[in-house]
LOZA-519667 format. One record per residue (C-alpha): residue number from 1; x, y, z. Coordinates in steps of 0.5 Angstrom, whole numbers, plus 500, padded with zeros to 3 digits. Last residue first. Example, Ala and Ser with C-alpha at 12.3 -4.5 7.8 and 13.67 -1.06 7.14 Angstrom:
2
2/527/498/514
1/525/491/516
//
This chain:
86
86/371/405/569
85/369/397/568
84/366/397/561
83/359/396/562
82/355/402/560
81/360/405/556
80/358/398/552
79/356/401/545
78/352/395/546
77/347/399/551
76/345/403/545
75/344/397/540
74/340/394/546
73/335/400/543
72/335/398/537
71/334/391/538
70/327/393/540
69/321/394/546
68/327/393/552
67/327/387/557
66/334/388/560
65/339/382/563
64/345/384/566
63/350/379/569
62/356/380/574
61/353/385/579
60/356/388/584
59/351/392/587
58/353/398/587
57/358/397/581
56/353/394/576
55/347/398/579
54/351/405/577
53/352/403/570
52/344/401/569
51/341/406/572
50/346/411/569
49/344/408/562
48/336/410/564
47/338/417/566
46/341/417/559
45/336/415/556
44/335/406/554
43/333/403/559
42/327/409/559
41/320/409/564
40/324/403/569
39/324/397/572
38/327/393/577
37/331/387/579
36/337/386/583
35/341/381/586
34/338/376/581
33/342/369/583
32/335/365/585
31/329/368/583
30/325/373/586
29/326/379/583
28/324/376/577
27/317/377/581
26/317/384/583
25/321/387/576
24/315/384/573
23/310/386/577
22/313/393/577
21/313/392/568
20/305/391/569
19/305/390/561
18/299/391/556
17/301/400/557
16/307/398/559
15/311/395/553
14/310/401/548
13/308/406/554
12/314/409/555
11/319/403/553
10/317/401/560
9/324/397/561
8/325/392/566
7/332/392/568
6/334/385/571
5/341/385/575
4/344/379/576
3/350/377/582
2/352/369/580
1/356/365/584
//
């Protein structure tokens, strides 16, 4: 069965100042195979990248999804170091 981890980002104010991003990590959080969703100030900091890799191994997750303001900002949880199994 599928384990996903949602990663809602605020993007500092880019996304959350039209966007209630706890509400949205709330209610996806709901949906049949999401093991985790959550939101977050900066996905795509250090802090956010941790977030993400310790979420995977903590709750085993076998598929992330991240809502984020730009394609730049996935270009840095593409570097993959975030996902790749330590």
């Amino acid at each position: 069965m599928a384990r996903i981890g949602v990663f809602v980002c605020h993007c500092g104010e880019n996304i959350s100042a039209t966007v209630d991003c706890a509400k949205v990590a709330e209610s996806i959080g709901k949906l049949k195979h999401v093991a985790l969703s959550t939101e977050y100030k900066y996905m795509c900091s250090d802090p956010g990248q941790s977030l993400i890799k310790d979420a995977i191994k903590e709750h085993k997750l076998t598929g992330i999804v991240v809502s984020a303001c730009s394609p730049a900002c996935m270009n840095l949880l593409s570097g993959v170091p975030v996902l790749k199994p330590d």
